[in-house]
C-alpha positions in Angstrom: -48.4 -41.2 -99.8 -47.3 -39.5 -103.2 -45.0 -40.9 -105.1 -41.8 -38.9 -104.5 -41.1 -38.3 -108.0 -44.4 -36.7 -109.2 -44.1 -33.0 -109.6 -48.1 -32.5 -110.6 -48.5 -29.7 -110.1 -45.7 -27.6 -109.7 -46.2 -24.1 -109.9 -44.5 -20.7 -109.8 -47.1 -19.6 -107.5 -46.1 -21.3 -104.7 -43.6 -23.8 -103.2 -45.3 -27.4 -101.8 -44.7 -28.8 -98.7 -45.9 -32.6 -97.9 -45.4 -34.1 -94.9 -44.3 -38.1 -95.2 -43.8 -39.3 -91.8 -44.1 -37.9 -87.9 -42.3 -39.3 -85.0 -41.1 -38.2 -81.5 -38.2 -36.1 -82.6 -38.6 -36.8 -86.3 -40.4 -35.4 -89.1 -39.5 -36.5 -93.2 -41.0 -33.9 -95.5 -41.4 -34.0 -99.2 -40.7 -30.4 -100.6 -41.8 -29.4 -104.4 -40.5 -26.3 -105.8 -40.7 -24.4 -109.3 -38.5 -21.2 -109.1 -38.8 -20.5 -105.6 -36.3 -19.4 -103.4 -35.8 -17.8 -99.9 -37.2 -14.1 -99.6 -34.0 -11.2 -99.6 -32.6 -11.4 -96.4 -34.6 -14.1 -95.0 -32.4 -17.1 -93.1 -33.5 -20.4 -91.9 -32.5 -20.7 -88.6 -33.7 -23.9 -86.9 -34.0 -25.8 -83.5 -34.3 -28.8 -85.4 -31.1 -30.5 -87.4 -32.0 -30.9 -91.0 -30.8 -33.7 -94.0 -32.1 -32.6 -96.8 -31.5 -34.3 -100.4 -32.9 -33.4 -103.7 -34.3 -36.0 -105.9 -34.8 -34.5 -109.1 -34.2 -30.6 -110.2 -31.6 -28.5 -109.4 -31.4 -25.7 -106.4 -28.5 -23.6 -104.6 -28.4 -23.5 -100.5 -26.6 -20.6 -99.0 -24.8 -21.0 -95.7 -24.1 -19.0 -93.5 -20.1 -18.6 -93.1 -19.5 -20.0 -96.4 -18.4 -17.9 -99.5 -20.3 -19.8 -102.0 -23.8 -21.1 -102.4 -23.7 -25.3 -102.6 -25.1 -26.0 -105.7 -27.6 -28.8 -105.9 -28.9 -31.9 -108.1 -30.1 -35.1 -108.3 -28.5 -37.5 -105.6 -27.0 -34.2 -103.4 -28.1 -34.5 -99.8 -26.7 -31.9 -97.1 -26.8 -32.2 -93.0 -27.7 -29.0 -91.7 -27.1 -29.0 -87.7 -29.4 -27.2 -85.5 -29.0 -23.5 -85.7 -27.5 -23.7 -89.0 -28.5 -20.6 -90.6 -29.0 -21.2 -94.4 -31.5 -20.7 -96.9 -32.6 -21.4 -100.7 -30.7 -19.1 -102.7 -32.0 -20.4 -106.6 -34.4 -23.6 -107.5 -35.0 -24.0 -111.1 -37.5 -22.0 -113.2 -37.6 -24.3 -115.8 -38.0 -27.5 -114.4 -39.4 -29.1 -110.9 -36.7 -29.9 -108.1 -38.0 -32.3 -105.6 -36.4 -32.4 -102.0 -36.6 -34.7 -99.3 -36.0 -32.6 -95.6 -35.6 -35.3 -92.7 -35.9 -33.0 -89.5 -34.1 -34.5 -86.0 -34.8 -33.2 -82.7 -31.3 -32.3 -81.9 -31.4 -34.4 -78.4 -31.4 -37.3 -80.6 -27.5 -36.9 -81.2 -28.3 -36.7 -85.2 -24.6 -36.8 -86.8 -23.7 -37.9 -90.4 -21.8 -41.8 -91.0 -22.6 -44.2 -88.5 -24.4 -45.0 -85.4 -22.5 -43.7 -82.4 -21.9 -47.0 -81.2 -20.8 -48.1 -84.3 -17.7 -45.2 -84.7 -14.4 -46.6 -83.5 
């Protein structure tokens, strides 16, 4: 497993993908980007729901329905429910961002906060 902070080497060129871990219904990615960002027009649109958190770098994440682009560092994670259309507007040029992208079959009853159980 990499370590989740290296960013050897990150290119222009193209955008890394890594997978960490694979389960039924589960899939935790680790995502290296240098300047890359969603082609024009282009929109995620997923069966899966999506957390994604960057770890180092900075990025923007369009929604769709939303008037602005979420802006992105260190420490800022976003739940994306299935269907959510979105994409990568911006990651920096200048420096590496690093994302983690934890993907939940949406029959798994993904939600943010606690367990269902749990809620009150």
């Amino acid at each position: 497993m990499p370590n989740l902070f290296d960013t050897t080497p990150a290119t222009p060129a193209a955008e890394r993908t890594e997978p960490l871990l694979t389960a039924a219904g589960v899939r935790l990615e680790r995502v290296l980007s240098l300047g890359q960002a969603s082609p024009p027009g282009f929109w995620y649109d997923q069966a899966e729901a999506e957390w994604v958190a960057v770890l180092s770098g900075r990025a923007r994440l369009a929604i769709a329905g939303e008037a602005h682009d979420r802006e992105l560092g260190p420490g800022d994670a976003v739940f994306l429910p299935a269907g959510c259309r979105h994409r990568v507007a911006w990651t920096d040029p200048d420096q590496p961002t690093v994302w983690l992208a934890l993907f939940v079959d949406p029959t798994l009853g993904p939600a943010l906060g606690p367990a269902p159980q749990e809620r009150k």
